[in-house]
VEXDREN-2710 file (C-alpha; in Angstrom, 1 decimal):
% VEXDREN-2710
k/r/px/py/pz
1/UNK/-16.2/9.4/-21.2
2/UNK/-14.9/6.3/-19.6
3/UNK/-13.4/5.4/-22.7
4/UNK/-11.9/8.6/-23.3
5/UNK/-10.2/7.8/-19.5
6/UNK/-9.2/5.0/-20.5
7/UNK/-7.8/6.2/-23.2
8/UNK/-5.8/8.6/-21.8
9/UNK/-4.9/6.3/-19.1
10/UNK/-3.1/3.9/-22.0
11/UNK/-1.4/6.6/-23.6
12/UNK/0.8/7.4/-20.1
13/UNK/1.2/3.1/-19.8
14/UNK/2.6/2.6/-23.5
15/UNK/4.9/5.6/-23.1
16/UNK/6.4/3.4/-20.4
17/UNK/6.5/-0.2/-22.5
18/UNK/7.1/1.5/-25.8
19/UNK/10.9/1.9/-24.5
20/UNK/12.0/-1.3/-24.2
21/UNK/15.8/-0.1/-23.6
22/UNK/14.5/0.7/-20.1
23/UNK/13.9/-2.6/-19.0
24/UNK/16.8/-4.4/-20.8
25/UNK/19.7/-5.0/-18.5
26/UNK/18.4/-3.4/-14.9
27/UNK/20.2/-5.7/-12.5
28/UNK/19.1/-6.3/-8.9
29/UNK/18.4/-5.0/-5.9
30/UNK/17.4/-2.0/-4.2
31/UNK/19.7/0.6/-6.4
32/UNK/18.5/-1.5/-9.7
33/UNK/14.8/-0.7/-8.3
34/UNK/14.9/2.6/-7.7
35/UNK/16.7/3.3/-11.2
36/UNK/13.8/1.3/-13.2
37/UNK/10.7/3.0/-10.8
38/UNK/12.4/6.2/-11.6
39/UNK/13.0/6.0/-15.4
40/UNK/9.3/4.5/-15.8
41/UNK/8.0/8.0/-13.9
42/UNK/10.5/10.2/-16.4
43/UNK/9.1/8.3/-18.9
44/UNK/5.6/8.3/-17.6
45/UNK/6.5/12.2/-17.0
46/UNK/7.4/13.0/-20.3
47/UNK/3.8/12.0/-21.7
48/UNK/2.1/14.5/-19.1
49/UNK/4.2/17.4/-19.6
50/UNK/3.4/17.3/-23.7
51/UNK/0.3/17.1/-23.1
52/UNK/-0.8/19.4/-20.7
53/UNK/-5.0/19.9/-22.0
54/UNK/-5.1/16.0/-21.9
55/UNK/-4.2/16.1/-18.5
56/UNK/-6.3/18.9/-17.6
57/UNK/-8.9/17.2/-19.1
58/UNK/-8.8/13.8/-16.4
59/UNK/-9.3/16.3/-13.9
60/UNK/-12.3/17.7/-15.5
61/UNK/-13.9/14.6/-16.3
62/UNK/-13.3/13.4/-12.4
63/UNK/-14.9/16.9/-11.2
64/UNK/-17.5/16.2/-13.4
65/UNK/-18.6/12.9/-12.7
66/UNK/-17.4/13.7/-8.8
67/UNK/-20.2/16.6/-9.0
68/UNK/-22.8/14.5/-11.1
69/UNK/-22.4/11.5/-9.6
70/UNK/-25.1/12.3/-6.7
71/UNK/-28.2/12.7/-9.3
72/UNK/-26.3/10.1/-11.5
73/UNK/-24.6/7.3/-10.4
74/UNK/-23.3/6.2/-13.6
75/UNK/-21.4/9.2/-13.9
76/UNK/-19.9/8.5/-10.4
77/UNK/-18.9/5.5/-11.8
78/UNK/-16.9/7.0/-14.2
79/UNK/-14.3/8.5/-12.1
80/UNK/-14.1/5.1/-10.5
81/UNK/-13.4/3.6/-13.2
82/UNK/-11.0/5.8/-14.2
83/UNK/-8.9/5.4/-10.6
84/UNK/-9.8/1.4/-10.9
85/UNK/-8.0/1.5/-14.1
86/UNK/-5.5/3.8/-13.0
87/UNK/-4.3/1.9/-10.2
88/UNK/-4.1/-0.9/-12.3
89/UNK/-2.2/0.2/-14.6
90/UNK/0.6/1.5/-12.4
91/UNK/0.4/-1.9/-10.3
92/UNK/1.3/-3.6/-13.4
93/UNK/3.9/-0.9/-13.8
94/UNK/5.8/-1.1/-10.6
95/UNK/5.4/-5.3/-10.5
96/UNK/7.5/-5.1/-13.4
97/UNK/9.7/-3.1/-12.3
98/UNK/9.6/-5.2/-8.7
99/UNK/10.5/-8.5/-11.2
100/UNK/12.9/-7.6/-12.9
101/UNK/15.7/-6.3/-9.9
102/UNK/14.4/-9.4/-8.1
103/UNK/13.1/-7.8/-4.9
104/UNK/10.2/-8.2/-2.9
105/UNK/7.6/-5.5/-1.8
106/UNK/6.7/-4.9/2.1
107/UNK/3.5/-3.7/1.6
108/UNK/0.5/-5.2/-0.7
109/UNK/1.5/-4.0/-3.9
110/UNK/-2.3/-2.7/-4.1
111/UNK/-2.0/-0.1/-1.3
112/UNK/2.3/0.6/-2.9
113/UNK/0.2/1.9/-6.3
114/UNK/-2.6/3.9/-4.8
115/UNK/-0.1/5.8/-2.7
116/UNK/2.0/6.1/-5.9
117/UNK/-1.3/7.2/-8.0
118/UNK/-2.3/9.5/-5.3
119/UNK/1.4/11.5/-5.4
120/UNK/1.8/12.1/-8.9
121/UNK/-1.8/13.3/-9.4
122/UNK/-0.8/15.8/-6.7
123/UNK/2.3/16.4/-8.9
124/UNK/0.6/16.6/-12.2
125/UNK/-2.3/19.4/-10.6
126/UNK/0.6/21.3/-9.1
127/UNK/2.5/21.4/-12.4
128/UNK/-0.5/22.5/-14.3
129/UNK/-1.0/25.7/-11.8
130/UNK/2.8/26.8/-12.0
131/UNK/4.5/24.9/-14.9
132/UNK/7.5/23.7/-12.6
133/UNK/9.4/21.0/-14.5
134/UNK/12.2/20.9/-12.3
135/UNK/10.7/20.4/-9.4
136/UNK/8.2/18.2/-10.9
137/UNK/11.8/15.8/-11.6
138/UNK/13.1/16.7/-8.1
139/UNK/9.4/15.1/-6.7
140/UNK/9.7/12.3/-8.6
141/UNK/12.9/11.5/-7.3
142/UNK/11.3/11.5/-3.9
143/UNK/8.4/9.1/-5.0
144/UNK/11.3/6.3/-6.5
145/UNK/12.9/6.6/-3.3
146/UNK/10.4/6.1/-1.0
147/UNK/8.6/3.3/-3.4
148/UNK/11.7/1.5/-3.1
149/UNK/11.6/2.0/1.0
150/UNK/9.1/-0.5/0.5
151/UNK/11.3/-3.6/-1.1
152/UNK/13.7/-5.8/0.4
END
């Protein structure tokens, strides 16, 4: 199962580096930021919304071990795997994205992705009850904005 996380977790990261137009030519700053966080979550986005039983699925598997976990710790351990390597995986994301405008985050980049992480697997569960695209890209307009609140 953890594999199958992981997995799943490194399908939604390549759909980000497989584009490497995205990341050619960004510029700097604050506006350059936001543009590049944004365009990694459409990009991000894209994967989710094809794939709607996978991510139905990560929800499942973290109920599951959530429920199991108490009898079976190693099942517990799954799901924290699978927000270990979750968080990871967007921290790398949003570094990059950090490095190449040039800016500098105000908060540890740590607690930045595991606010990030937390928002769009609100987003995600919300789209799978009522299949809202648009405001799905409206959202994650919010969450580029307020990631880039936090770099100067």
């Amino acid at each position: 199962m953890t594999e199958l996380v992981k997995a799943l977790s490194m399908e939604l990261r390549d759909s980000v580096d497989a584009n490497e137009t995205v990341w050619q030519d960004v510029g700097s700053g604050k506006e350059a930021l936001q543009k590049l966080v944004r365009a990694a979550l459409e990009l991000m986005w894209l994967n989710v919304e094809a794939t709607p039983e996978r991510q139905l699925l990560t929800y499942e598997t973290t109920t599951y071990a959530l429920r199991e976990g108490e009898s079976t710790p190693a099942k517990l351990a799954i799901a924290r795997e699978q927000y270990t390597f979750n968080d990871t995986t967007l921290t790398d994301v949003i570094e990059h994205a950090r490095e190449a405008t040039g800016n500098t985050w105000t908060v540890p980049v740590g607690t930045l992705s595991r606010f990030v992480l937390n928002t769009i697997d609100g987003i995600v569960l919300r789209w799978l009850v009522d299949n809202d695209s648009a405001a799905v890209r409206e959202q994650l307009d919010l969450v580029a904005a307020m990631v880039t609140s936090h770099a100067v």
